[in-house]
N, C-alpha and C positions, 0 to 999 in steps of 0.2 A: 730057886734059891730062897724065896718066902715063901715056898711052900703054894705055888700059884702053876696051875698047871697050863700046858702050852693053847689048849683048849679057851682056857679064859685071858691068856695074853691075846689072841686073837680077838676076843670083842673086846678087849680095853684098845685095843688097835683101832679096833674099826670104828668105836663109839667117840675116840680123841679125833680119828679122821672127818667125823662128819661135825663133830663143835668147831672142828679148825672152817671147815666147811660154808658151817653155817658164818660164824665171822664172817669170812672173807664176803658171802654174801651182804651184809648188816653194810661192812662194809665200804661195797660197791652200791651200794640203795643209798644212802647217805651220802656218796660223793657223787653221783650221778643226779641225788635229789639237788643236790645245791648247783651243780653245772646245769641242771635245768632249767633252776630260775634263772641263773647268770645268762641263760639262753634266751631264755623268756625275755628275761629285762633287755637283752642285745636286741630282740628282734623288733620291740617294742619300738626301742629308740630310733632304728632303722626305718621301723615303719613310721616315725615321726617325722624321719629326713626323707623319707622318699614323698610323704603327702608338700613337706615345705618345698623340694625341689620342684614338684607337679604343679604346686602352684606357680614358682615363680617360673618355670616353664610358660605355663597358660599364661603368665601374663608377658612376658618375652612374646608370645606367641600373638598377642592381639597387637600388641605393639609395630612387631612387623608387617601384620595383615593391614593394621591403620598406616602404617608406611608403603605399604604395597600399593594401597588401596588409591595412594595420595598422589603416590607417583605416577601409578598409572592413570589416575584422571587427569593429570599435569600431561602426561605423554597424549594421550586419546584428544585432549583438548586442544592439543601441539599440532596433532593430524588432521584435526578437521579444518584447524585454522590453513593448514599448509592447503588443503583439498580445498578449502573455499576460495582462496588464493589461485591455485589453477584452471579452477572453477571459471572466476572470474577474466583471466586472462587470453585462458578456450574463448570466450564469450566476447572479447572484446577482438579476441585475434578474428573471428568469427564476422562481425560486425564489418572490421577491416577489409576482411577478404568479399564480403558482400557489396561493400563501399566501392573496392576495388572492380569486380567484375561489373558493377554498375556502371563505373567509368570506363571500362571494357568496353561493354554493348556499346553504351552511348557513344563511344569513341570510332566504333566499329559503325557503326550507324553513321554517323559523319562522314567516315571514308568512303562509306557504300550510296552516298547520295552526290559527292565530291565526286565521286568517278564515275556516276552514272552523269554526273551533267559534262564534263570533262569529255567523255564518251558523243555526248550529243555536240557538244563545239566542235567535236572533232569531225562526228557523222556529216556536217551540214558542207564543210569546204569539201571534205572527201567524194561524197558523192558525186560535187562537179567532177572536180581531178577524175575520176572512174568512169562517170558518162563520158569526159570530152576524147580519153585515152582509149577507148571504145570506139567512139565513132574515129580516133584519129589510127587505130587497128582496119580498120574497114577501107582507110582513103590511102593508106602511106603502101606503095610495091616498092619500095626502097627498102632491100635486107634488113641493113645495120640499122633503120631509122625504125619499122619496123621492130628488129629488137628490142629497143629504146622504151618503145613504148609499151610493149609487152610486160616488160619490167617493170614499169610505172602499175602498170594495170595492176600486176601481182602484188606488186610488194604492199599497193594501196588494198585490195582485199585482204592480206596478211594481216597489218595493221588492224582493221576491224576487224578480224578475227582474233586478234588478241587483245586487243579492247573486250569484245564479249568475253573472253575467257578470264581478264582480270576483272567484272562483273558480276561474273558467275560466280569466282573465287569470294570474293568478298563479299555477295547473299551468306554464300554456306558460310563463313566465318562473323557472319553479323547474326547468324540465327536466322534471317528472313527469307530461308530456305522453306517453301512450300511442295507437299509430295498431294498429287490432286491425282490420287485414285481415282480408277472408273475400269469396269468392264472392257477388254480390250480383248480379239483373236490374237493370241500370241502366236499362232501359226503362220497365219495371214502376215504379220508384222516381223516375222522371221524372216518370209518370202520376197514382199515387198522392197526389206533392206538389202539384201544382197541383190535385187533386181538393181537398185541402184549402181549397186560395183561391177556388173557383168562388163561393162564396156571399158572398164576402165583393167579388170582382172585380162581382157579378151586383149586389149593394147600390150599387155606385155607376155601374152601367151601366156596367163596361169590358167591353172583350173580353179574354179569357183565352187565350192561342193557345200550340199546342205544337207545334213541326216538328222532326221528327228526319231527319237526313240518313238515306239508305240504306245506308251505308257504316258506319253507327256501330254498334258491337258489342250483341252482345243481352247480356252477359255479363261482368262485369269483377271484378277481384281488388280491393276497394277496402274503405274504413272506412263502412259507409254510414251510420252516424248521424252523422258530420262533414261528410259530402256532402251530408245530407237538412238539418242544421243551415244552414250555407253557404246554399242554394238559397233555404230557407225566410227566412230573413232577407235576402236578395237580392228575392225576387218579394215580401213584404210590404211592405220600404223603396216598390216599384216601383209597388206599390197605393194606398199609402198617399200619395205626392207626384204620381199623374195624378190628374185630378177629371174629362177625360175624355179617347177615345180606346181606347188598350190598353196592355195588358202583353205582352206576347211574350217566350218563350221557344226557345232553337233549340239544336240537340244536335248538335257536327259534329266530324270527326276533321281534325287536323293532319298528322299523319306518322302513317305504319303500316311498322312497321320488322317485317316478316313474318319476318324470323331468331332477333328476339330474344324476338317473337311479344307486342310490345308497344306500345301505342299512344298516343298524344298526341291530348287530347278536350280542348275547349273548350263550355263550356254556359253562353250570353248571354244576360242577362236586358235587354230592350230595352223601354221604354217612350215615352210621346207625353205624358211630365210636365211638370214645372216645369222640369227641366232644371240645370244647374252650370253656373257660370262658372269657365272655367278656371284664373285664378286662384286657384280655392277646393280646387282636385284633391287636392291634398298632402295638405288639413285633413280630407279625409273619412275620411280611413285613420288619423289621429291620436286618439287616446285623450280627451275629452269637447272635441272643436273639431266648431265647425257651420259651415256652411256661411253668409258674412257676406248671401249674400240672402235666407235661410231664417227664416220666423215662429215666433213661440214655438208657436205651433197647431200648424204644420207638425212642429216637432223636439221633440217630448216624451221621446223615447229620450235614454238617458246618453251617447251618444256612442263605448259600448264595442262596439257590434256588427261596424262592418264592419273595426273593428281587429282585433279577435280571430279575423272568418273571415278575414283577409288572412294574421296568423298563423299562423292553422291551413292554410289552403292549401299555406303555403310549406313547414311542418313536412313536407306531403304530396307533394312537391317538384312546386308547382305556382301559382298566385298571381292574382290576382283585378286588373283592370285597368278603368279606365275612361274613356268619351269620350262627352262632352255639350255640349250648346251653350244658353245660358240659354234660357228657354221653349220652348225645339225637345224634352226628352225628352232620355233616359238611356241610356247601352247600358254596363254591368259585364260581363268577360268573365271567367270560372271556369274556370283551365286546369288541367289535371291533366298531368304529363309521365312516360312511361316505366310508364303503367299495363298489366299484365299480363291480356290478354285471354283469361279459361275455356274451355279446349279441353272438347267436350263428349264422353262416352264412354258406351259401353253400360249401365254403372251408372247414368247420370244421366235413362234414357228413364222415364219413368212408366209406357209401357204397351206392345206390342210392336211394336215403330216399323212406319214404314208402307213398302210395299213399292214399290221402287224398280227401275226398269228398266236396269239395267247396260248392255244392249245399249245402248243412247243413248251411250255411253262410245265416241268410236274406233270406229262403226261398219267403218270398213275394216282394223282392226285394230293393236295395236302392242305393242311387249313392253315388261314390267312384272318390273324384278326386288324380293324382298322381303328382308330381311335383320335376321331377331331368332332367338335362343336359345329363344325361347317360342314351341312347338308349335302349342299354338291359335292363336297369332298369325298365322301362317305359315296357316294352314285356313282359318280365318277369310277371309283375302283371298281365298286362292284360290278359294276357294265362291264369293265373292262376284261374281267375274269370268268365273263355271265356262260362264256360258251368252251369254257376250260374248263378240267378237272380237278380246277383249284376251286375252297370251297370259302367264301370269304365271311365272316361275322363283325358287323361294324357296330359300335357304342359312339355313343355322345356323352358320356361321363368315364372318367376314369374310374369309379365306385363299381359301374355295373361292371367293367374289363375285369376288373382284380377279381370278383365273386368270379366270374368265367375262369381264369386263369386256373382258379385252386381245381374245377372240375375238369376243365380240357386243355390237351397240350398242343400247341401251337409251333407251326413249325417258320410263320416272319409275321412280325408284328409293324404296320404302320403308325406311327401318333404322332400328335400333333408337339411342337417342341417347346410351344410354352406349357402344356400340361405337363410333360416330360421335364422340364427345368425347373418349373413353380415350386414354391416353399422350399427350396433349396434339395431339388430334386428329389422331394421324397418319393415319388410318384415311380422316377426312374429306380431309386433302389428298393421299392416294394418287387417291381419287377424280375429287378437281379436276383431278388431273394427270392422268388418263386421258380422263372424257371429262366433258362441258358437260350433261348430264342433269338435270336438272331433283329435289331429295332434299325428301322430307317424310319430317321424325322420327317414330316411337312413340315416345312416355314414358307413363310411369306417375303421375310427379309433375310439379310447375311446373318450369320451366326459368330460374328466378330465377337460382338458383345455377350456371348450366352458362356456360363461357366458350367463345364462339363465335369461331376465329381467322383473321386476313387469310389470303385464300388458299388457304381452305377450298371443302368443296363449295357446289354453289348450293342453298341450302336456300331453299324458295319455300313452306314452312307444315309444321305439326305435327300429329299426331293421339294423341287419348289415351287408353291403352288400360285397360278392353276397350273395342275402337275401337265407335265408332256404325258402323252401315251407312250411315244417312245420310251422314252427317260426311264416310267413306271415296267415298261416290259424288261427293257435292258437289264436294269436293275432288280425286279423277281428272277429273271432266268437264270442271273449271275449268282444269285444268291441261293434260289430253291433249287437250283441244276448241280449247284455244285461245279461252274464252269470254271476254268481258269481268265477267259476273258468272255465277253460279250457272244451271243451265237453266230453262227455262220449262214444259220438258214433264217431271213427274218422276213423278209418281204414276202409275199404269196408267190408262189410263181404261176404265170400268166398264160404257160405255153406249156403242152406235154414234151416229155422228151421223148414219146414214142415217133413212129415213120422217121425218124432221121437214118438218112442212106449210110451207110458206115464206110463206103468207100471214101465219100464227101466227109464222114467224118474222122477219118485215117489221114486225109491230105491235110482238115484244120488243124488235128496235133502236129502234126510236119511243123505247117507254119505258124502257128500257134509257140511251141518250143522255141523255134529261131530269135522270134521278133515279139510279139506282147507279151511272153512271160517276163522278158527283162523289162519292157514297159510296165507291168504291174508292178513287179519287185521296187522299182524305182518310186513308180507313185504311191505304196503304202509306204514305204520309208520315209518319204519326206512329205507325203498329206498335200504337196505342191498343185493346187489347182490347174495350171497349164498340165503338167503329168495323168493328171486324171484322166484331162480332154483329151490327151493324146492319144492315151493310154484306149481310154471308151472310144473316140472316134479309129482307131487301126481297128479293134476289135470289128467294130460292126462294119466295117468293111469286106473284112475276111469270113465274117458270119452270114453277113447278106449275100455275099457271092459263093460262099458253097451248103447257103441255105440251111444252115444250123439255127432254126427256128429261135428257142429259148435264152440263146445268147443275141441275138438280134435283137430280141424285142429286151434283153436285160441293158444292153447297151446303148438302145434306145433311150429309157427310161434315165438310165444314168447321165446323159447328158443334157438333158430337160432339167434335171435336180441341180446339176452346175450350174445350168443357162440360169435358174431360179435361187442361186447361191442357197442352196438350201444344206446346209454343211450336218446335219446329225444324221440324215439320210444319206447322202453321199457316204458317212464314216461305213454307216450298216450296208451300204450295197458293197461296197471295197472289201468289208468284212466276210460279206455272203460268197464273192466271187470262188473262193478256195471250193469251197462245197459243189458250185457247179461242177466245175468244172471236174473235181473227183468224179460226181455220178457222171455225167459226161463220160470219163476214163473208162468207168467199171463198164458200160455199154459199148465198148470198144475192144474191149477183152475177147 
């Protein structure tokens, strides 16, 4: 229409599009520029409230921790005061209880001296009353009158015996209970006690039996007139409530702790009596409580006996147990715990031990180192091994042992047990840490006092010097043999078993099977010295009369060792006997 062609409408188009353009940019930069500062200046100010709030934060914040701080010293202050407080209270309750038991003993002490003189006023009229009821037993043949006095007699022995038993009770409760250890045969004193009861088990028809395990020491460190007390009131209770059947006895070992050379024995007294009802278990160990199915016939005791051995047991650290079923029979079990087993030594032989074959030791040989200060000590072994294929090396220091150790292995080490224990056993774990050998101590005294430490050598048994030669054989053989007990062939024997007739010796197993096998069975089971004798003198009876040379003169010899109580040698010929008598067998084949 102005003469503008469409050509140039097109850039008036496009050149007004990009000035609208730019505006709108100019614009947008000019109001974004001023919302920036407005931005700026907001953040600004924000960032002025957030430093004022941070601060009054941090100080809000100490304020509390100065309140935290105040209160908990106030609280902390509050608890020790409360702990010192209980403190004190512990201390004085303490002090009471101390006060108290002191008035205890002393009180108990009173009593114990109260009724030990009470005891004597009473001993001095009694004894007449007992003499004259005695002699008036012996003059009066009038039944009833007779009765009379019989009664008297009893009831006045009763009485002192309950007198000693409320005595006895009141030591162990005052404390002025004494345990007076000493060396005692506890075989022997196994044997001995039930000797006592035979005539009395024999009066009402029981049997009287006594088994002692194999295992169980000949020998123990113990009190024995509290062990013989305990026993004795154990098998008389056991006599007294069977009317028939038996009493049995049995001797056996718990644990055998061979380091500390101490053992744990239990001795059960077993019966086929009347029996307990278990609800009544508690009451038999209580102080005058009976047993509620028990007849006045039955229970004439005061009730003090098996409290007092249970008592004394435990003083012994040891304790008395029972388990019974109504009329089925009794079984009390008598444990002694951590009791010290008698190493026997050359001092203790009665006569010049008997001669032992060392060669039986390791016939193929093995070495043997020895390790004591004491001269004879050291000779001693070495003799003892001079003609065996054991090869011995003895030191007199532990310094020069230890240098050997790292060069040669050694298959038993002897040593002495204060080198062995000194400076807190180093000695014994330089040992351990070299090699696995198998240590038996020398001592001199009991090893009560010696402390044995984890990680020490393998000590597998002791011997006490001057050592036994027995003792010393028994012990290599067991150890370097790898036996399970003691050998069977120990003494030399003296006789060949060649020229024995076989028809003489075909009639000895005859009679031999019948009759002494059950006699030996019997005498190693219970170790009984009358059994031995019997046992040796039948043998050589039937040996001397069908002239079985080597058993005669074996039975011989064995009964000289009895006559001579010579008890280690007796154990080894009892032990050897098996052996003969096999070769014996095999010659008979």
């Amino acid at each position: 229409m102005f003469g503008i062609t469409e050509k140039e409408l097109l850039y008036i188009a496009i050149f007004l599009t990009i000035i609208i353009v730019l505006l709108i940019v100019k614009i947008f930069i000019n109001n974004h520029g001023e919302s920036a500062e407005k931005l700026d200046r907001e953040i600004k100010r924000l960032t002025r409230e957030k430093e004022m709030l941070q601060e009054e934060l941090q100080a809000e914040h100490k304020e509390v921790k100065r309140l935290e701080e105040a209160t908990k010293s106030t609280f902390i202050s509050e608890q020790l005061a409360k702990m010192q407080k209980l403190e004190d209270e512990v201390a004085k309750q303490k002090q009471r209880v101390q006060e108290a038991k002191s008035i205890a003993q002393d009180a108990m002490a009173v009593k114990y001296e109260f009724l030990a003189n009470i005891r004597h006023e009473i001993r001095t009229p009694m004894n007449s009353i007992l003499a004259f009821a005695d002699l008036l037993k012996q003059e009066i043949d009038n039944p009833k009158q007779l009765s009379y006095v019989t009664n008297i007699y009893k009831s006045g022995n009763n009485l002192l015996s309950f007198m000693d038993d409320i005595i006895e009770l009141s030591r162990l409760e005052s404390g002025a209970f004494d345990i007076n250890e000493s060396a005692i045969d506890i075989i022997e004193l196994l044997n001995t006690t039930l000797e006592e009861y035979k005539a009395e088990a024999s009066k009402k028809g029981l049997d009287l039996e006594l088994e002692i395990d194999d295992a169980f020491p000949q020998s123990l460190i113990l009190d024995e007139q509290k062990v013989h007390d305990i026993l004795s009131n154990l098998i008389d209770n056991a006599i007294k409530f069977t009317h028939n059947g038996y009493v049995k006895v049995s001797a056996g070992v718990k644990n055998f702790d061979v380091e500390k050379n101490e053992v744990d024995i239990a001795i059960a007294v077993k019966d086929s009596g009347v029996g307990i009802d278990a609800a009544n278990f508690s009451k038999i160990f209580e102080m005058f409580e009976k047993a509620e199915n028990a007849t006045a016939l039955e229970f004439q005791s005061t009730g003090l006996g098996l409290s007092i051995n249970r008592k004394m047991a435990r003083f012994m650290n040891g304790d008395i147990t029972l388990s019974s079923k109504l009329n089925e029979g009794s079984l009390f079990e008598f444990t002694l715990n951590g009791v010290e087993v008698v190493l026997a030594s050359a001092d203790d032989a009665t006569q010049e031990e008997v001669d032992v074959d060392f060669t039986l030791i390791k016939p193929e040989g093995a070495k043997v180192m020895v390790v004591d200060e004491n001269g004879e000590t050291r000779e001693m072994i070495e003799d003892a091994f001079r003609e065996s294929a054991v090869d011995v090396i003895s030191f007199d220091h532990p310094r020069d042992a230890i240098e050997s150790l790292k060069e040669s292995r050694y298959d038993l080490i002897f040593i002495d047990i204060t080198i062995l224990s000194a400076d807190n056993s180093a000695v014994s774990k330089v040992i351990a840490g070299m090699c696995k050998a198998p240590v038996v101590s020398l001592t001199v005294a009991r090893l009560k006092s010696i402390e044995f430490v984890e990680g020490g050598a393998n000590i597998v048994g002791h011997l006490k010097k001057p050592i036994s030669k027995v003792a010393l054989f028994q012990i290599s053989l067991k150890i370097l043999n790898n036996a399970k007990q003691f050998a069977t062939k120990v003494v030399k024997p003296s006789a060949s078993y060649q020229n024995i007739d076989m028809k003489s010796l075909g009639l000895f197993f005859m009679e031999h099977d019948k009759k002494i096998a059950e006699l030996y069975e019997k005498a190693s089971k219970t170790n009984d010295l009358n059994a031995i004798t019997l046992f040796a003198k039948e043998l050589f009876k039937l040996s001397y009369q069908l002239k079985i040379t080597p058993l005669t003169e074996y039975s011989k010899e064995l009964l000289s060792k009895i006559e001579l109580f010579d008890i280690d040698t007796i154990h080894i010929m009892m032990q050897e006997y098996n052996s003969k008598i096999e070769s014996l067998r095999k010659l008979s084949l």
